[in-house]
DORO-164373 format. One line per 10 residues: number of its first residue (from 1); their letters; for each residue x, y, z of C-alpha. Coordinates in steps of 0.5 Angstrom, whole numbers, plus 500, padded with zeros to 3 digits. Each point is the difference from the previous one (the first is absolute). Layout:
<sites>
NUM> a> X,Y,Z  ...
</sites>
This chain:
<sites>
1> xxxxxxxxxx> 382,608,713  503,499,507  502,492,501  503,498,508  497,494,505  492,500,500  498,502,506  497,495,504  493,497,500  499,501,507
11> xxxxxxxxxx> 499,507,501  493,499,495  494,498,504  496,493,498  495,505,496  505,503,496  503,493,498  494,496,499  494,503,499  502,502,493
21> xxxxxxxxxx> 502,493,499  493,497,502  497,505,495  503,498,494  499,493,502  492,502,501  499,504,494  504,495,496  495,494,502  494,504,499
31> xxxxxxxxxx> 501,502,493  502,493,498  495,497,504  496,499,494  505,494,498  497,495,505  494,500,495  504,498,494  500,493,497  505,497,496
41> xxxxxxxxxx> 501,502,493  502,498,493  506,503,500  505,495,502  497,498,507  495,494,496  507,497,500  504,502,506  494,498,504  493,498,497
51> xxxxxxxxxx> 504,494,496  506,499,503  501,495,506  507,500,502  500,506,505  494,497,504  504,499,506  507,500,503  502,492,500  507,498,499
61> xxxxxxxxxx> 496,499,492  497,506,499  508,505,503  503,496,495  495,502,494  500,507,504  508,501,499  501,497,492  494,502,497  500,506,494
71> xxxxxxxxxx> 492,500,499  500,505,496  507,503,499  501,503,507  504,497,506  496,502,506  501,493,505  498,504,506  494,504,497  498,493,499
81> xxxxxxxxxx> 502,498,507  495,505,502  494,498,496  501,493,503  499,502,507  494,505,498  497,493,497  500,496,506  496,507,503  496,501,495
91> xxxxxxxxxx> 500,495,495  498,502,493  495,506,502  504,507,498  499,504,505  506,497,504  505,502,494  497,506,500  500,501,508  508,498,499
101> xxxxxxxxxx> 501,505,495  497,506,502  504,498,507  507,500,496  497,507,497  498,503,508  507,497,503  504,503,494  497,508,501  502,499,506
111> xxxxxxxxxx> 507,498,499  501,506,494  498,504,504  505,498,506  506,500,495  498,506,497  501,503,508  505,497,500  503,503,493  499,507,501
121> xxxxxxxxxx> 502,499,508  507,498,497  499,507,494  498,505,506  501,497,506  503,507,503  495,504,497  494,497,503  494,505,500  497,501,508
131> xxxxxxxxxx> 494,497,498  501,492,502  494,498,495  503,503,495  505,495,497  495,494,502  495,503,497  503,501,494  503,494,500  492,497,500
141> xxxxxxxxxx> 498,505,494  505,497,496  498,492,501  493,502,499  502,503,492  504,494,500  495,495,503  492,503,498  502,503,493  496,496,495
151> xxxxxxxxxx> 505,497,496  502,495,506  493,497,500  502,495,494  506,497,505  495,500,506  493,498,498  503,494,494  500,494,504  507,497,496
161> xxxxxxxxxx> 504,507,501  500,497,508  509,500,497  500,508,500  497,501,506  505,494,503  505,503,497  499,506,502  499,500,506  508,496,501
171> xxxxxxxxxx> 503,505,496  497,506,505  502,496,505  507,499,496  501,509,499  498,500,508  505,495,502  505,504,496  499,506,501  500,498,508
181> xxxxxxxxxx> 508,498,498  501,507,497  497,503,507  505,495,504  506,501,497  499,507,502  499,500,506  502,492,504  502,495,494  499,495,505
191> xxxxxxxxxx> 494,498,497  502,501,493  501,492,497  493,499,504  497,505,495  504,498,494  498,493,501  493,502,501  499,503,494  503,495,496
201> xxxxxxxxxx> 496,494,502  494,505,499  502,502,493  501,491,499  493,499,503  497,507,495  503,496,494  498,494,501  493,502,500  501,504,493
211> xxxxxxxxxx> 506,503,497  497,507,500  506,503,504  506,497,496  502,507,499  501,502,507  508,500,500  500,504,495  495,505,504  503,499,507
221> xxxxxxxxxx> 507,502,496  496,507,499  497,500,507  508,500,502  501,507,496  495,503,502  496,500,505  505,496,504  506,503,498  504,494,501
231> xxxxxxxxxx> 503,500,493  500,508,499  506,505,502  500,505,505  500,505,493  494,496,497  504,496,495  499,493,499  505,495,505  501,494,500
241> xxxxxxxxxx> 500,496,506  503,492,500  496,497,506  493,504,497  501,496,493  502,494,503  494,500,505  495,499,494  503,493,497  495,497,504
251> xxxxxxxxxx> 495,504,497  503,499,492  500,492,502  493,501,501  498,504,495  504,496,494  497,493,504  492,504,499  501,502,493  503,494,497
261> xxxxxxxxxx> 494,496,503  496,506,498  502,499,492  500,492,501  493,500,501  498,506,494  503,494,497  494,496,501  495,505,498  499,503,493
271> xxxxxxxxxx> 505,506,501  500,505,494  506,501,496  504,505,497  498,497,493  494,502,502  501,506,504  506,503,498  505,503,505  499,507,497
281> xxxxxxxxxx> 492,499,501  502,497,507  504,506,502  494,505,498  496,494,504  503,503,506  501,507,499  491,499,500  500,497,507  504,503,503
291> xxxxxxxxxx> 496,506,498  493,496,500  502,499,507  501,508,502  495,501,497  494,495,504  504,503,506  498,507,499  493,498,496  497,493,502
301> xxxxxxxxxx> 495,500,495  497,494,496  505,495,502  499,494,498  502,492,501  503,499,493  503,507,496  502,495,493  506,500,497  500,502,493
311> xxxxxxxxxx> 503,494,496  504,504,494  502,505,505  503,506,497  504,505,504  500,505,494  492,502,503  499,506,503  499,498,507  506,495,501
321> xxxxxxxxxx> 505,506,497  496,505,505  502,494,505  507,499,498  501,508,500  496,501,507  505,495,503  506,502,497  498,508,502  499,498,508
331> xxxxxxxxxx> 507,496,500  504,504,496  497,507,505  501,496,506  507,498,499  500,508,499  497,501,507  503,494,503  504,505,506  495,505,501
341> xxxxxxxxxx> 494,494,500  503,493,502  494,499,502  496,500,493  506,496,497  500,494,505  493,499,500  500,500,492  505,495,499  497,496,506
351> xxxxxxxxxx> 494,499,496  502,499,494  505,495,502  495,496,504  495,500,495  505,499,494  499,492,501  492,501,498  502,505,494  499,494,494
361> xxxxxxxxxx> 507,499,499  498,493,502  493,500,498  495,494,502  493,502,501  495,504,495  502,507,503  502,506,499  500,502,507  496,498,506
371> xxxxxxxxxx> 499,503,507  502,494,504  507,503,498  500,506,503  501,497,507  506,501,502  502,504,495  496,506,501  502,500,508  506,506,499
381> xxxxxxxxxx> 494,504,498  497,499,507  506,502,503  501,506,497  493,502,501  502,499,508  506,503,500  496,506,496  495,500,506  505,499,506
391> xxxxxxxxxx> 504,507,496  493,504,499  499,498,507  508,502,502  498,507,497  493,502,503  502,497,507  507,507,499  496,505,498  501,499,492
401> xxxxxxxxxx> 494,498,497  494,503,501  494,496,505  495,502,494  505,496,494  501,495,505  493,498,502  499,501,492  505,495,498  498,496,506
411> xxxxxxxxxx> 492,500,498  502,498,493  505,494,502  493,497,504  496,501,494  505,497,495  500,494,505  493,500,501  499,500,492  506,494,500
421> xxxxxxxxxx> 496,496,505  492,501,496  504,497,494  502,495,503  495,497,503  497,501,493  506,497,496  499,494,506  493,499,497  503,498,493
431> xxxxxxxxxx> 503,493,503  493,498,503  500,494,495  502,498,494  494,503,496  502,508,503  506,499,499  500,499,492  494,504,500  504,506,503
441> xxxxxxxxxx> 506,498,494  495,500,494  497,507,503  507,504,500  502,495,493  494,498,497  503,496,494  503,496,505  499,492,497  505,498,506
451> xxxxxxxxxx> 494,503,505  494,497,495  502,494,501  502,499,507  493,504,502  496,495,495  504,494,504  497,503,507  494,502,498  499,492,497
461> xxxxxxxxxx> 501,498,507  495,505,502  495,497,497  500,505,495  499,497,493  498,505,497  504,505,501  507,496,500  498,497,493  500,508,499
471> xxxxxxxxxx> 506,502,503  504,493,496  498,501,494  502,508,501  507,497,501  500,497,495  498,505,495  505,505,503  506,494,500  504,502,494
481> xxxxxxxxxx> 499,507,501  503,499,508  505,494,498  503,505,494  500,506,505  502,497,507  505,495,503  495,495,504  503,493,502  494,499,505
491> xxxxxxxxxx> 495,501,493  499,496,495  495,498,495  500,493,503  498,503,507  495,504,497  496,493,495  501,496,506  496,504,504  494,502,496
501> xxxxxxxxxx> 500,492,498  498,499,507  496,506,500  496,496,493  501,493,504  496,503,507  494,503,495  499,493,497  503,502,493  505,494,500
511> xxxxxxxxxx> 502,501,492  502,507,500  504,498,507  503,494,496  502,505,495  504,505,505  503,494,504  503,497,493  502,507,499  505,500,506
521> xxxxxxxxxx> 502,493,499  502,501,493  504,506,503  502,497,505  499,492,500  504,499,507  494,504,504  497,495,504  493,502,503  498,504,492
531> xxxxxxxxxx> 501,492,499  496,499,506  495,505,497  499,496,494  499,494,504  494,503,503  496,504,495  501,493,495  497,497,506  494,505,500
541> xxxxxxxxxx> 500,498,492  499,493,502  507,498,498  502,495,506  505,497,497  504,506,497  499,503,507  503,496,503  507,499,496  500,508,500
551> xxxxxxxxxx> 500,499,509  505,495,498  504,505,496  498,506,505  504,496,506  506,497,497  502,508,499  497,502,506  499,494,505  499,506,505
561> xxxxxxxxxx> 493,502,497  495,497,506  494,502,496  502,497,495  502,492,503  493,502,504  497,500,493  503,495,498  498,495,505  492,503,499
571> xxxxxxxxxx> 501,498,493  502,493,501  495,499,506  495,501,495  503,495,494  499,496,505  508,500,502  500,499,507  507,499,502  502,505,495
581> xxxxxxxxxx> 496,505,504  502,499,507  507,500,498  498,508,497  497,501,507  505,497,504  505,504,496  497,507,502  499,498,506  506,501,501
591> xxxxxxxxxx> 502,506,499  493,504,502  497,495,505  494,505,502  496,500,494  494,496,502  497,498,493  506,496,498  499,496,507  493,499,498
601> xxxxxxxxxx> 501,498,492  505,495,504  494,497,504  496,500,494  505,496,496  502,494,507  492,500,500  500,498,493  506,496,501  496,496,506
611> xxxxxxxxxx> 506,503,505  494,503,505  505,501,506  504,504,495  493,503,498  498,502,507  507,502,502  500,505,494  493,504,501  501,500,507
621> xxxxxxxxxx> 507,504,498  497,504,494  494,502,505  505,501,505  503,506,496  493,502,497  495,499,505  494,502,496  501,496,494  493,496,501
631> xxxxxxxxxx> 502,495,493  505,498,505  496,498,505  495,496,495  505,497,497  504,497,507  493,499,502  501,494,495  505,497,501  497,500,508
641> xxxxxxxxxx> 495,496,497  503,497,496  505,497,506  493,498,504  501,507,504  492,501,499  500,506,506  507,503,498  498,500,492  493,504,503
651> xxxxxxxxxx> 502,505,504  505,501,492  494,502,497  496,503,505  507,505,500  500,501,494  493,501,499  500,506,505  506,504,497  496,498,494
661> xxxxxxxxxx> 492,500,499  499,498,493  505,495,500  495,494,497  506,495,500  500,501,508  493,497,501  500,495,495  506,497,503  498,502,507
671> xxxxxxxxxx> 494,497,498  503,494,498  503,499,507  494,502,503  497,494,497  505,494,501  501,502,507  491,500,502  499,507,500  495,500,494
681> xxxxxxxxxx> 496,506,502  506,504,500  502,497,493  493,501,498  501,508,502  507,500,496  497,496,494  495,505,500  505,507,500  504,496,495
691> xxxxxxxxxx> 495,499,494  498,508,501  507,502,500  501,495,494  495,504,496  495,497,494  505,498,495  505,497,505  504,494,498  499,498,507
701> xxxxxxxxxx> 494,501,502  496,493,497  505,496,505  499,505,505  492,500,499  500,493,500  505,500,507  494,504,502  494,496,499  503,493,503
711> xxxxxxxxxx> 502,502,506  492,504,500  497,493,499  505,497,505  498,505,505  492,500,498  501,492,501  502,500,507  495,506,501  505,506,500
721> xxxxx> 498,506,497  506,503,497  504,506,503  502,506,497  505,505,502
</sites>
């Protein structure tokens, strides 16, 4: 291979330079575009987004939690920077989150297929092919077996994974800048410092939204020997140059500054050690990704959002010693061929080095491996199709391979990508909703309790008591069997009671829920909402005052718990503690100000309190914010009657009667107002629908007869026939 100056790029019209690159940014949309149909998922995003106020938004409080945060393990302010500008668009709907993902993804194809023109520009520069498309065609090809393979759907369609992406897409524009330094050192070195700074602070922004790139000195060092021969001798053999070395400190200082909070904030999760997980286990840990990885490139089937990690790992078992051997053979063979292929040895060190931090060294999640992983680390794999492309391309265009194997290969690369591209949308599907997502887990590992369980907790929001009885009650029979085999923090037998007691409260059967509650407080006496649990199923067992030390308990260990404080206060209110009460209520309003009922239990309790320019305030509030709710404007028409507003509290109950026909109530009361204000055929109507929507049996229907038959006498004294409506 020739290495010389890089012909300019004005001799290569606009259709050569950008029409490939609006191909790869079209095809990659498209194939994603399923990715604005997915939700949140319970996987990581209830906490990053569902339950977590602190990003929403970018106030001087919400930066400085942004910039010192480690909610759960990694250091990312500038991924959490983004998610706060995309609240402030968007709000909680997961399409924005979505959006910026798939964007970042789009940009990303994008800039690898620049750097990668730019890469081979800089190996083949004087041994271009005639064809002018030739290298940014396959510069294209290659970003869209990185961009549309299936194993990075993980990292595009997971909301939480925003960090790779981010990442990602700083670190490209690090090789771009980088690369753009090579190339003016070759020709005018007045822009060098430029480039190099450039490159720099784009590394500082890639770490700042995760720590994925901390090996990049390490790979720019390789990228040096080979292809940018700036550490390498006219004869080939390594030569070490002072100003290279020297010009990587600022990359190291980075790197060691990213990896230091990265391992400060493993410290902060349950991170497996080597008493668990032995530093042999962990080696032939990393033989298995690093072959697990290759593979899924070649065969992207059956991939999965969670490959358990056995717990008693042994790395005598057939499949970790294949891995090791497979790993040591590649290595060894590389070495070997390292004059004749530099190519094959640069990109294998480049993968393994940038994978190495996510092998399991350092462990801190239930896996064995994940897709998200592959990112980065499988890039070198893409530019080696591209340079395989752009070489075959070289060949046909001088005579030297046949037009008939051309267009062979050619036909074969378009269906291997047209097969990429069907199975990433299919593999975009799984990430629709928490319930695909654990559905498609159990399908590939059946025994899966981890995935039982976090599928009975959808299906228990769904509705679906039946089904997540079911699913709970799997988990915990398979719990001994998965909690000997796996390591899996995130599940526990806790989780799991927890769950199906909620599951038991909702089907009413509170003693079995109060069993599964004092399950997880006899594991776990500091879990605050099995405490608030156990409140209410002994409230629903008729034990108000056990409830009520038990909602005492539940927010002295998670004051944070707002459905607990609401309960509490609606307990109080019916003991009869009305100030209690409204300190509950105003308590949760404080930190969820939109939720209606809370302001109309509040009105309810100033009413009773004799506050009803509170009480009026209140359900004007609550009917502010559920406009529908006909009980609140029956219940505001009272207090307007009883502040003399007789029109007001009449057009309440007029309202509240027409979102609510067989409200009985409603024209009672309306009937009430009627009568103290002269209109009694009108309250004789109301009477009347009252007493036939009361029924025989009624306890209201007497007073409400008797309301009837006097206004009749009054009317028939002043000789009126009564009205009806």
């Amino acid at each position: 291979m020739s290495h010389g100056v890089p012909q300019g790029d004005s001799a290569v019209p606009a259709s050569a330079r950008y029409a490939p690159l609006a191909l790869v940014a079209l095809v990659v949309f498209l194939c994603f575009l399923r990715v604005l149909d997915c939700g949140f998922v319970d996987l990581d995003d209830t906490y990053i987004f569902v339950s977590n106020p602190n990003y929403r938004g970018l106030s001087p409080h919400h930066l400085a939690w942004m910039f010192t945060t480690f909610l759960l393990g990694p250091y990312q302010p500038l991924s959490w920077v983004t998610h706060g500008a995309v609240y402030l668009i968007w709000g909680m709907d997961p399409t924005g989150y979505h959006l910026g993902n798939l964007l970042l993804h789009v940009a990303n194809a994008v800039l690898f297929s620049l750097f990668t023109q730019r890469l081979l520009q800089l190996v083949w520069s004087l041994d271009r092919p005639r064809n002018v498309f030739a290298l940014p065609v396959s510069a294209a090809v290659g970003a869209l077996f990185f961009a549309i393979h299936p194993l990075r759907v993980e990292a595009v369609a997971w909301a939480t994974e925003r960090r790779e992406v981010l990442a990602s897409f700083f670190l490209l524009l690090t090789l771009l800048a980088y690369v753009r330094l090579e190339r003016e050192n070759r020709t005018d070195q007045s822009h060098v410092l430029r480039w190099w700074l450039m490159s720099i602070a784009c590394y500082a922004l890639s770490l700042l939204s995760k720590a994925t790139a901390m090996t990049l000195p390490v790979v720019l060092l390789v990228l040096d020997v080979y292809p940018l021969q700036r550490l390498t001798a006219a004869d080939g053999r390594l030569q070490l140059r002072t100003r290279v070395l020297v010009e990587k400190l600022p990359y190291l200082a980075l790197a060691l500054a990213a990896a230091a909070a990265a391992l400060y904030g493993q410290r902060q999760q349950a991170a497996l050690s080597l008493a668990d997980h032995g530093l042999s286990a962990r080696v032939a840990q990393a033989a298995y990704g690093l072959c697990f990885y290759l593979w899924k490139t070649v065969a992207p089937f059956k991939l999965s959002p969670l490959y358990s990690l056995a717990r008693g790992l042994d790395p005598t078992q057939p499949q970790f010693v294949a891995a090791v051997l497979v790993v040591g053979v590649i290595t060894t063979g590389l070495i070997g061929l390292r004059r004749r292929y530099p190519w094959a040895l640069v990109a294998w060190i480049c993968y393994v080095v940038t994978v190495s931090p996510l092998l399991g060294f350092v462990q801190s999640g239930a896996q064995i491996a994940a897709d998200r992983y592959t990112y980065v680390p499988c890039m070198p794999w893409a530019v080696l199709v591209a340079a395989g492309i752009y070489r075959l391309w070289d060949l046909a265009e001088r005579g030297r391979l046949a037009r008939p194997a051309w267009m062979a290969i050619a036909a074969a690369i378009v269906a291997e990508l047209g097969l990429f591209g069907v199975r990433t949308v299919q593999q975009t599907g799984v990430w629709k909703d928490s319930f695909s997502l654990w559905d498609h887990v159990l399908s590939i590992e059946p025994s899966n309790a981890l995935a039982y369980k976090n599928r009975g907790h959808e299906r228990r929001l769904r509705g679906d008591l039946d089904g997540a009885l079911a699913d709970l009650n799997e988990a915990l029979r398979g719990e001994s069997e998965y909690l000997r085999t796996y390591w899996a923090p995130a599940y526990s037998p806790v989780n799991a009671h927890y769950d199906r007691g909620k599951v038991l409260e909702a089907q009413g059967n509170s003693e079995a829920a109060i069993a599964d509650f004092n399950f997880v407080i006899r594991l776990d006496p500091s879990h605050g909402p099995a405490h608030a649990g156990r409140a209410r199923a002994l409230q629903a067992e008729g034990d108000p005052d056990g409830a009520l030390s038990e909602y005492d308990e539940a927010l002295r260990l998670f004051p944070e718990d707002v459905e607990a404080v609401i309960n509490r206060g609606n307990l109080r209110q019916a003991r009869g503690d009305l100030p209690g009460a409204i300190a509950d209520f105003n308590q949760a309003l404080t930190v969820e100000p939109e939720r209606f009922e809370v302001y109309y239990n509040r009105a309810n309790a100033k009413k009773a309190m004799g506050d009803l320019d509170g009480a009026l305030a209140d359900y004007t509030e609550a009917l502010h914010r559920k406009p529908e709710y006909g009980s609140a404007y029956n219940n505001r028409g009272n207090v307007r009657k009883a502040k003399g507003d007789l029109a007001g509290a009449i057009a309440d109950y007029t309202e509240a009667i027409r979102l609510d026909p067989q409200h009985a109530n409603a024209y009672t009361n309306r009937g009430n107002a009627r009568r103290d204000s002269g209109d009694l055929g009108g309250a004789v109507a109301d009477y009347s629908q009252a007493v036939r929507l009361a029924g025989p049996s009624a306890p209201n229907r007497a007073p409400l007869e008797r309301n009837l038959a006097a206004i009749r006498q009054q009317l028939a004294g002043r000789g009126q026939a009564p009205s009806a409506e």
